[in-house]
N, C-alpha and C positions, 0 to 999 in steps of 0.2 A: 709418239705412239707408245704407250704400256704396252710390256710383255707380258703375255699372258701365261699365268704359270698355274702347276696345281694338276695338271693332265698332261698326259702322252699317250698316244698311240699304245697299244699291243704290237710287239715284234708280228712277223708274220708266221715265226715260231710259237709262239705262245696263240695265236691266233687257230692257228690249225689244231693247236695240240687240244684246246677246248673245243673246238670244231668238233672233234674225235669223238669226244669225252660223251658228249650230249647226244652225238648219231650212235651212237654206243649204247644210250639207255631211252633212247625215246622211239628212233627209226621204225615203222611196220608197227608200234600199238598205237590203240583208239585212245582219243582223247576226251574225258568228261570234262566238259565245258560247255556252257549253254548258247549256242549260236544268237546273239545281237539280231532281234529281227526273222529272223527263219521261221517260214510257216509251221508251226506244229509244234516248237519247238519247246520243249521240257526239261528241266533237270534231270538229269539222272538220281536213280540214289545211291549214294553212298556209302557202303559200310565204314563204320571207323576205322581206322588202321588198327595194326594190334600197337600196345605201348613197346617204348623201347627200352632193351634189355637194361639193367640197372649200371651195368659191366659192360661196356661194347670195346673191344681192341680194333682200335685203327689200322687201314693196311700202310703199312711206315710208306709204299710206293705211291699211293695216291695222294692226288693233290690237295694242299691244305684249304680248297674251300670244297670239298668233296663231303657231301654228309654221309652219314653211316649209322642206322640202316634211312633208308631212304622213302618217307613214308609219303612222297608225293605218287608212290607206285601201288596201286589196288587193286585186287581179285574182284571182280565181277564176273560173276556167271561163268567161273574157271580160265575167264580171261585177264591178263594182268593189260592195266590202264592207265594212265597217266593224271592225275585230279591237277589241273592247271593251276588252281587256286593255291596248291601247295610248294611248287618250284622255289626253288630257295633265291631265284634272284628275276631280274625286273625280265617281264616275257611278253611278244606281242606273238598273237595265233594269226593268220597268213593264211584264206582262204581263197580259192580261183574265184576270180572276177571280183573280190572285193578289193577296194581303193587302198591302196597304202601310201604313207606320208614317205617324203625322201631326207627324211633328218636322220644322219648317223648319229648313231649310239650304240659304239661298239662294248659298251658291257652287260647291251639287251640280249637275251634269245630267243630269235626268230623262229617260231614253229611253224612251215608250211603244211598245210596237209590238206587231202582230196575233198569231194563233197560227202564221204560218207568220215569225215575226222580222220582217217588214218593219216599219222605221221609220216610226210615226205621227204621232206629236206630238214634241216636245222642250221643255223646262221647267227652269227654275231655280227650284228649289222645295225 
């Protein structure tokens, strides 16, 4: 039998520690993302983001796949929101009573959230 190489796990340190990172910037805002199926259901619109400064200084503490500034986050109607389509890396949305698949893929992030999109939980799973 071939060993299979090429991946490993995430410690459960490093597990948690992006765990943080992403309840940290998603937790409690509404998600623009057009619900698959949902009666009614319409794009939002989206303002563009603004561009980014020509100059940005990194914080030296944050983690090196931390973007800066972060323009998957947008003012709507003096609310700041989350544009799913912009997440810097591979994302499934997690809605109550919709079907989810049991294949791990711990370098997806899981966005649970209610029936009105607010963000519940988040998971690397």
């Amino acid at each position: 039998m071939s060993k299979f190489t090429g991946f490993s796990m995430p410690s459960k340190e490093e597990q948690a520690a992006k765990k943080k990172l992403w309840e940290d910037r998603l937790m409690g805002k509404t998600l623009i993302y057009e619900r698959p199926g949902a009666p009614g259901s319409a794009p939002v619109p989206v303002p563009a983001p603004a561009p980014a400064p020509v100059e940005t200084v990194a914080d030296p503490e944050a983690p090196l796949d931390t973007p800066a500034p972060h323009p998957w986050l947008v003012k709507v109607d003096g609310e700041t929101r989350v544009q799913v389509s912009l997440i810097p890396c591979r994302v499934r949305v997690i809605w109550p009573g919709r079907p989810v698949t049991r294949d791990l893929q711990p370098d997806r992030l899981n966005i649970c959230c209610d029936g009105q999109d607010k963000v519940t939980a988040v998971g690397f799973y």
